[in-house]
Structure formats: structure tokens, C-alpha cells
N, C-alpha and C positions, 0 to 999 in steps of 0.2 A: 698682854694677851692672857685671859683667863683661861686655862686648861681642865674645865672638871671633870671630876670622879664619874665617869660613865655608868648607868645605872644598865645600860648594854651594852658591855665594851666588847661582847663578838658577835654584834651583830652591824653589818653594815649596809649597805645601799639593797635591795632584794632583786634575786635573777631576774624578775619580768622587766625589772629597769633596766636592769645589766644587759641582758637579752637583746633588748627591746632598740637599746643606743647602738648596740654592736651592728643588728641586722637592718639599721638606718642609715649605720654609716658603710655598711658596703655592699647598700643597695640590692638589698636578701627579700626575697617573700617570708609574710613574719608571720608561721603558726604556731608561735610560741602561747605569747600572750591571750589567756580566754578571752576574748572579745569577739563578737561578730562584726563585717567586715562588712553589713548592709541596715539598712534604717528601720525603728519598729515599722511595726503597721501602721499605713496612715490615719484608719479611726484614731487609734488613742493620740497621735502627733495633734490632731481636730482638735479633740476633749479636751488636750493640756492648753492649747491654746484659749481657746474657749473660758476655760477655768482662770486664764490671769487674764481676758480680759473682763469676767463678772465679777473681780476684785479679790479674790483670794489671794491676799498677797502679803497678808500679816500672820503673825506667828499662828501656827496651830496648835491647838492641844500639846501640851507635854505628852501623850501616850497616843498622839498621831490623830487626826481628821476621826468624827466616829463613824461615818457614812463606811471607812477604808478598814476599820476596825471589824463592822457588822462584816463587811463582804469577807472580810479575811475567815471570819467564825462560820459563817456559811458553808464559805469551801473545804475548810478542816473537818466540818461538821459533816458534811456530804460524803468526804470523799473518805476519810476515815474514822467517822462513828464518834469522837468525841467532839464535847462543846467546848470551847473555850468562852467566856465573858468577854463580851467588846467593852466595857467597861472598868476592867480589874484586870483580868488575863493575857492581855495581846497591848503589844507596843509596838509603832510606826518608828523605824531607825534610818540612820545613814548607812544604807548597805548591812548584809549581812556583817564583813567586817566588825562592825562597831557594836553590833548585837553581841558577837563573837568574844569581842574584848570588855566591852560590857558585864557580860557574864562571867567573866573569869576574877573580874573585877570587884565583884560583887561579893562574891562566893571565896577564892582562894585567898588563904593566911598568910604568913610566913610560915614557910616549912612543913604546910599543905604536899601533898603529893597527887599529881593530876595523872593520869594514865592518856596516854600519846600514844596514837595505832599510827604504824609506820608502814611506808612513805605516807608523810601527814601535809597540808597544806600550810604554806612557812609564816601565818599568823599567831597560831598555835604558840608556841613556844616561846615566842619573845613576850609574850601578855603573862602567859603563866611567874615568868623568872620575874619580871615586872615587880610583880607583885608578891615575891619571895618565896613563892612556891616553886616544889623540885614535878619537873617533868620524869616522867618513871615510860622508859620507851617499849612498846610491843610493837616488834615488827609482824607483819604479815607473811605469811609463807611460803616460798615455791612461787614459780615465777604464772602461777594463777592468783597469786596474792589473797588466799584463804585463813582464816583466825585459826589459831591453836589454842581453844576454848581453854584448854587444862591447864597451858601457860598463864593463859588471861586471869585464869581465876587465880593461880600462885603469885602473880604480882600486886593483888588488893593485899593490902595491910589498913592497920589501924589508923594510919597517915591521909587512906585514902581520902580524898575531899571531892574528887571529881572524876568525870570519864570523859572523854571527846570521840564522839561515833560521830562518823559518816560517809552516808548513803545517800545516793550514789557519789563514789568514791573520786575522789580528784588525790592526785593523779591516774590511776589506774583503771580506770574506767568500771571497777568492779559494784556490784549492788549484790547488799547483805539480803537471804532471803528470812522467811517465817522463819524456817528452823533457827538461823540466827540469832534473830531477833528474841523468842524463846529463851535460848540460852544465856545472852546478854540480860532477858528477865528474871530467869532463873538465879544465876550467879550473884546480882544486885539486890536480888527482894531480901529482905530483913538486916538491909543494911542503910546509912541517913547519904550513902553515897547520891550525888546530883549528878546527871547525865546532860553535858550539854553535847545535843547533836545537829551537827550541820546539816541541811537539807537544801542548799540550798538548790540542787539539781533537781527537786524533787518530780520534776514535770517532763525529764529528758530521762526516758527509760526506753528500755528499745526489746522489739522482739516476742510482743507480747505478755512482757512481764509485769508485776505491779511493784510500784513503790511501795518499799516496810517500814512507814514512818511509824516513830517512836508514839506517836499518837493513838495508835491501833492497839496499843498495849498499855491495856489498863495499869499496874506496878510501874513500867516505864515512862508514863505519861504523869505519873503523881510522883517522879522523881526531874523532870526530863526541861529545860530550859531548850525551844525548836527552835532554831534558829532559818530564815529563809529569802530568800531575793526577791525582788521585782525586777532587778536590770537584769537578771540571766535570763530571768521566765519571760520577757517581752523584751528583748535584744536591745536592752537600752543601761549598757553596765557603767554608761558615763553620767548616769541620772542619779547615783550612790541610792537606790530606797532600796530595804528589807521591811521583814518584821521579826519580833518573835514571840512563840508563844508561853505561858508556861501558867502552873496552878498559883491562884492568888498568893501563898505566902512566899514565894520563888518573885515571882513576876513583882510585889511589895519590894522585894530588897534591889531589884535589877533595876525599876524605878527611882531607887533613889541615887543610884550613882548615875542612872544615864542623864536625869532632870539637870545634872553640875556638869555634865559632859556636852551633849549638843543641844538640851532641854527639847526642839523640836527639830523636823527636819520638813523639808519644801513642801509649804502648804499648795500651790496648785498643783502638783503632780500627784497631790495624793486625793485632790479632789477627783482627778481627771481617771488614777488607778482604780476608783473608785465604781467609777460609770462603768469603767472597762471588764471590770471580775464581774458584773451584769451576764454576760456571756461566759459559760464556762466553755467553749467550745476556743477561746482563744487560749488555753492552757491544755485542753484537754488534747489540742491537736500537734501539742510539739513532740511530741515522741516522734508522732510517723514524719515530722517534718526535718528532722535531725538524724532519723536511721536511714533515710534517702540519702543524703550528706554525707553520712557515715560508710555508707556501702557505695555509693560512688567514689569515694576515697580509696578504699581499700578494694576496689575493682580493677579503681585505675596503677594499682601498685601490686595486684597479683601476683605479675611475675617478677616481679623487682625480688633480691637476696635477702629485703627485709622478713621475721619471720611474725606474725601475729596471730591473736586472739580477738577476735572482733569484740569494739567494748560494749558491754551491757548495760550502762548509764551515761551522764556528763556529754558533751560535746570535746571528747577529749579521748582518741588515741594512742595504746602504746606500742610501739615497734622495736621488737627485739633485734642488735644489729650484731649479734655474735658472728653472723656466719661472715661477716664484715671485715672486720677488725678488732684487736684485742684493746686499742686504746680506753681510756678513762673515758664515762660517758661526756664529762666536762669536755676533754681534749677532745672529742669526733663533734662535741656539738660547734664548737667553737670551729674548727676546721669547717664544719657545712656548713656553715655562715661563710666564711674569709675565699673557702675552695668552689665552692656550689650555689651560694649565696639562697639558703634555705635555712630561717631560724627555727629551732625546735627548745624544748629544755629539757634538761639533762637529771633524771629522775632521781639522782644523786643529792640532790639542793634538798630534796622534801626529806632528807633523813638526818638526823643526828649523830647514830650511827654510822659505822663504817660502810658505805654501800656500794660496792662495785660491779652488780649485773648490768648489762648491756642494753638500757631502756633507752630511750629518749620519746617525752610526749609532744602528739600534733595536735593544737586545735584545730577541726575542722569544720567551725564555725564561718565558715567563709564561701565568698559566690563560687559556683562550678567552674567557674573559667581559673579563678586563683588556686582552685586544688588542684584542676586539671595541670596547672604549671607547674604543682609540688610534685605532682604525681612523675611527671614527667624527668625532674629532677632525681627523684627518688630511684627512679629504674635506669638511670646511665649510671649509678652507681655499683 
């Protein structure tokens, strides 16, 4: 029996599996896991079909279909003022994930130092160490989960290699604004730091607010590796597509490692994504289509003891349960699964750091009648 040297030996199976097996095996409603809980739209289910049977069914491009490339440059182009090249700039991947790992991949050394805003999503940090760079952690502050810009700028050193921003926020449901983003320009311009920022939420905003993509800012955009979904943004998160985008000499180096990684990924679905970003009205309209969701959730849990902040991005939920109990968030989530049979995660996992406030996140990616049963749950407690 070979025994090797772990190249992650603390890292092991990840909560959403954890999660995920627990609230199966004891027959839990699971809004742990970000996943929607109903089918895309049936146009695009049409298009994909459509698309394997006109034969697209051999590799595509190394840097993704160009047809899926133009409409990506379009929409970025549109909606936040800059161009990217369908040709040089923008890459077709398996989920953000890989984009995600990809770039870290790319980009960090040995003994690199990456800057991690905390509670961070648990991809992060196992791709950084990977690849022998040190995660350098800033947590977020106060249980509105707000930057301490002054902090932020005392932790870049000469080490620095990277930043990982993202908007809108998972776990926390938080979205960085202008002023933000400014300063995040501010503290980075005259430096060779690289910004890779997760967007992948970028189309679940709520409230009337706009998304701050890193795109909209010139400095941060000629620093900025965008990483983004097509399974969050069209409820299809079992279909692994993203993209990302970044300026030629960034997007040159990300290319070369992703071409020895997955080289391409599912050419009819990206024929079919293709047809579908045709219509911006099917992106344009998930805000209002998930703050409905979202405020039926938290409608139906008003008078429950849990305490919140309704979130301002993501499909994602947090409920403070201090006035509850003082247990670990670990130990109450585990108990509402086994006692209550209600999976949630424990916002503890996304930190590094020592984290013991009182969170636990719901996705409420799910049909009315299944919140309706969380909700229901949530208020006999």
C-alpha cells in the first residue's frame, strides 16, 4: 500500500459533500448546497438539443466556440463599457471553478502571497497552497461583513502576487459598491499585483442595485483575471460552463495552462449558450427573479428567532442564530439536519481563521413550496 506525501494533507472531502450526504441520509430538506432545485428554461434545454443533433460534437476551440466568445464580449461590452477580444481575451472553461484554479495556476509561485477576503469561498485556498503560494487572510468586519480598507492596504507586501475579490459575495450575500471598488483601484494602481475576481453572481443583484464589476474600472480591468458562470446564470450548475475574461498578456499565460488542463470544454452547449446570450433579457431578468425568492423566504421566517439582513447579491442567505443558542455554528448545523431535518452550512468552513459568529447560509435557489417547508421549519425553532 503506497502512502504519499500529500501535497494537501488538511484538506479533505469539502462541506457541500459533507453537507450534502448528511441531509440525504436523514432525509433533510438541503439548502445548503447552491444549486437550483428546478430546470433551465426550456428555450435553451431546445438550442442544446438542437445543437448535438447538427453535429457539434467534436472538440471545440481551445479558448471556447467563437460564436459564445462574441456574445460574451457583447454583454461585458454593454453592460460594463469595456471590450474584451473574442479572439485573445475571453476563454470558454469548465465552470468558473477551473477558471478560478486556472488562474491561480497561472499566475502564483512558490512563496507568492495571494490576499483571501474572509469568509472566502473553499476553492480558494487549496489552489493557492497547490501551488506553493502563502494565502495572507483579511477577514471582513462586523457581522455586515464590510472591508477595512486601511487593514487591506497594510497586508500587500512585496510578496504580493495576487488579490481574490468577490462580488457579489458568497457566503454573505454582500455586494461591494463604487466607493469600493475605487478604493480597491486606488490601493492597487502602481503596483504589477493581478486581481482575480469572482463574479460569478454577477446577474443576481437585488434591490435595485448595480453590479461593480471589475470591468467598469479601467486600472482594475488592465490588472483583473473576471472569472464567471453560465450554470449559476441559466440554473444549469450541473452543465460545469464559465468563462473568463482578462487583457491579452494575462489571458496569453492563463491559456497556456488551461490548453494541458481541460484544452476545451462541451462544444454543443456552448453552441446552444451561444444562441441564448441573443436575448439579454434572459440574464437581465434574474435579479427581480431571485429577490422574489429571496423575500418569500425571509417573509416566511419573519417571526422565527432567527435574526437577518436581507442579502444584496447571490442566491444565498445568512441567518444570524445567536438569539438561539450559543453552540458552534458546525454543531447547530449538524443538529438541524439530525433534530429538524433542515440542511444549511455553517459559515465557519469558508474561514481559515478562527470563526465563531452565529451564521449559518440558506440557499434559496429553490421552488416555493420547498422554502415554504424550510420556512416552516425554521419558525418551530
Amino acid at each position: 500500500m503506497i502512502e504519499p506525501l500529500s501535497k494537501l494533507p488538511h484538506v479533505g472531502t469539502t462541506i457541500f459533500t459533507t453537507i450534502s450526504q448528511l441531509a440525504h441520509d436523514h432525509d433533510a430538506i438541503n439548502l445548503s448546497q447552491g444549486f437550483p432545485n428546478f430546470d433551465p428554461d426550456p428555450k435553451l434545454l431546445k438550442l442544446v438539443s438542437e445543437a448535438y443533433k447538427k453535429g457539434h460534437n467534436q472538440y471545440a476551440p481551445m479558448q471556447g466556440a467563437l460564436s459564445l466568445r462574441e456574445a460574451v464580449s457583447e454583454k461585458i461590452e454593454r453592460l460594463y463599457g469595456t471590450y474584451y477580444h473574442p479572439e485573445s481575451e475571453i476563454t470558454v472553461t469548465a465552470g468558473a471553478t477551473q477558471a478560478i484554479f486556472t488562474t491561480i495556476g497561472a499566475f502564483v509561485h512558490p512563496k507568492d502571497e495571494v490576499i483571501v477576503i474572509e469568509p472566502a469561498f473553499d476553492c480558494y485556498e487549496p489552489a493557492i497552497s497547490l501551488f506553493g503560494g502563502k494565502s495572507i487572510v483579511m477577514p471582513l468586519v462586523g457581522n455586515d461583513f464590510k472591508m477595512n480598507w486601511s487593514a487591506f492596504k497594510s497586508a500587500i507586501t512585496p510578496k504580493t502576487k495576487m488579490v481574490i475579490f468577490n462580488t457579489p459575495h458568497n457566503p454573505t450575500g454582500t455586494i461591494w459598491s463604487k466607493k469600493d471598488m475605487l478604493q480597491l483601484q486606488e490601493i492597487l494602481r502602481d503596483t504589477d499585483i493581478i486581481l482575480l475576481s469572482d463574479e460569478v453572481y454577477e446577474h443576481i443583484v437585488f434591490d435595485g442595485k448595480l453590479h461593480e464589476s471589475a470591468a467598469k474600472y479601467p486600472d482594475l480591468a488592465a490588472r483583473s483575471v473576471i472569472c464567471s458562470s453560465f450554470g449559476k446564470t441559466f440554473h444549469a450548475t450541473g452543465w460545469k460552463m464559465g468563462y473568463c475574461v482578462a487583457p491579452k498578456p494575462l489571458m496569453r499565460e492563463f491559456q497556456k495552462v488551461h490548453q494541458f488542463n481541460v484544452f476545451s470544454v462541451n462544444h454543443p452547449l456552448q453552441v446552444a449558450l451561444a444562441q441564448y446570450l441573443d436575448d439579454p433579457q434572459h440574464y437581465l431578468n434574474l435579479g427581480s427573479f431571485y429577490q422574489e425568492k429571496r423575500d418569500f423566504f425571509l417573509n416566511g421566517i419573519k417571526d422565527s428567532r432567527f435574526k437577518m439582513v436581507p442579502s444584496a447579491g447571490t442566491y444565498f442567505q445568512l441567518l444570524d442564530y445567536s438569539d438561539i443558542t450559543d453552540e458552534r455554528d458546525t454543531v447547530f448545523a449538524e443538529r438541524l439536519i439530525k433534530e429538524y431535518k433542515l440542511a444549511s452550512i455553517p459559515v465557519s468552513v469558508f474561514c481559515m481563521a478562527d470563526y465563531d459568529k452565529k451564521f449559518l447560509r440558506f440557499c434559496f435557489a429553490k421552488t416555493n413550496d420547498v422554502l415554504d417547508k424550510a420556512s416552516q421549519i425554521l419558525n418551530s425553532i
